[in-house]
Residue, then its C-alpha position, 0 to 999 in steps of 0.5 A: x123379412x129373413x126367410x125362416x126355412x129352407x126347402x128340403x126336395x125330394x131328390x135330396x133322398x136319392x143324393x143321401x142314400x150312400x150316406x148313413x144316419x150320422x151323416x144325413x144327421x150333421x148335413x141336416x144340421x149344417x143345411x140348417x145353419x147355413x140357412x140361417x146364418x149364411x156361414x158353411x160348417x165344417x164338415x170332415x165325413x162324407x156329407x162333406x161332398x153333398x152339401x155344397x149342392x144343396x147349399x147352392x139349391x138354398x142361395x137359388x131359393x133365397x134369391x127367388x124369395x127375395x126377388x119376390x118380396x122385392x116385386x110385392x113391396x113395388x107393388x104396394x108402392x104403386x097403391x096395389x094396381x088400384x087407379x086413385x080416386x080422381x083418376x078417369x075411368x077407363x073407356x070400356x070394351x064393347x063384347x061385341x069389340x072384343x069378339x071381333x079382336x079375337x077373330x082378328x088374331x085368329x085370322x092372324x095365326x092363320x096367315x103366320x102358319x099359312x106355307x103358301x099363299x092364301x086362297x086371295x092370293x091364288x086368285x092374283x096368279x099364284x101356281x096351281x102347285x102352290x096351292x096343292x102344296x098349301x093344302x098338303x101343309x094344312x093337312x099335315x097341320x090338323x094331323x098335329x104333324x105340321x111342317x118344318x122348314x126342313x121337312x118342307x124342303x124335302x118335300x120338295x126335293x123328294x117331289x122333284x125327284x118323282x117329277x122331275x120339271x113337271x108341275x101337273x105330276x107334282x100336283x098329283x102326287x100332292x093329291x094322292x097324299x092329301x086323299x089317302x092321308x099319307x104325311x110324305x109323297x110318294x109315287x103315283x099308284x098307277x106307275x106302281x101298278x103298271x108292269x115292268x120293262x123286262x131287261x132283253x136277254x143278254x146274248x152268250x159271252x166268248x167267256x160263257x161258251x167257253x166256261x161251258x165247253x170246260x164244263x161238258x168236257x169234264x163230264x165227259x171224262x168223268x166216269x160214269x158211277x154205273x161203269x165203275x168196277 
């Protein structure tokens, strides 16, 4: 069956807003031609630059239309999804089954999002830092931040830099993150409070002493304002 119509979208308003009446008129006209008998009028005014995109929009629409008829017409081949007559019946799902089916998958997804090894696994030798990590992920997960591939390599590398060599640190600053539901690492609060190393004072340079000597020589040449006459 011909499609007897062609879909007009709202967007077609923005795209004619520089055209006048005449104009939307003839391209009205020409869209409903071309629609209906698949030949493009001649168009000489300035609708001329905007019906080959909406008459590229009526082919996509008439393509999908006909995709569609297509599928319904194989399906009514097939006797419309129905099992005939003499056909034996399919053996029926136990609620319970499906139940179980259903915690299968999730425990699925669970293993497919998992970063690092499960809590089996940890048991079979995996690294204490593993583990920190893995429960670092989870959080960044029920915060619907999870991590990337990317952000899981800065990690890291960010955690390198903090501890560099040194697993326990690592495992640490993972926790303080964990505990105060921070989405990165960062030092641990104790290095942050602790006080900082004062650098020792820098004994005088040739350079200053005689930077200085100039100095107080000029002062001492200049004249005083109270002795000026």
């Amino acid at each position: 069956m011909a499609l007897e119509s062609f879909n007009a979208y709202h967007s077609y308003l923005d795209t004619m807003e520089a055209l006048n009446d005449a104009e939307c008129g003839r391209l009205f006209r020409a869209l409903l031609e071309y629609s209906a008998t698949g030949a493009a009028p001649e168009l000489r005014g300035n609708e001329r630059f905007v019906f080959p995109g909406m008459r590229s929009q009526i082919d996509r629409d008439i393509e999908k239309y006909n995709a569609k008829c297509a599928r319904n017409r194989e399906n009514g081949e097939k006797g419309g999804g129905h099992s005939p007559p003499n056909a034996p019946e399919r053996p029926r799902t136990h609620p319970k089954d499906k139940d179980k089916d259903k915690d299968k998958d999730k425990d699925k997804d669970k293993d497919k999002d998992r970063c690092f090894p499960s809590d089996e696994e940890k048991h079979k030798g995996a690294s204490a830092l593993d583990a920190a990590l893995n429960d670092f992920a989870e959080m960044r997960k029920k915060m619907r931040k999870p991590l990337t591939d990317r952000a899981l390599a800065l990690t890291l590398s960010e955690l390198e830099k903090l501890a560099p060599g040194d697993d326990e640190k690592k495992i640490a600053i993972l926790n303080q993150s964990i505990q105060r539901g921070w989405q990165g690492v960062f030092p641990l609060k104790d290095e942050l409070e602790a006080p900082k190393k004062t650098a020792p004072a820098r004994m005088p340079h040739k350079d200053d002493s005689e930077r200085l000597q100039r100095i107080l020589a000029n002062l001492e040449n200049k004249p005083n304002e109270e002795e000026r006459p």
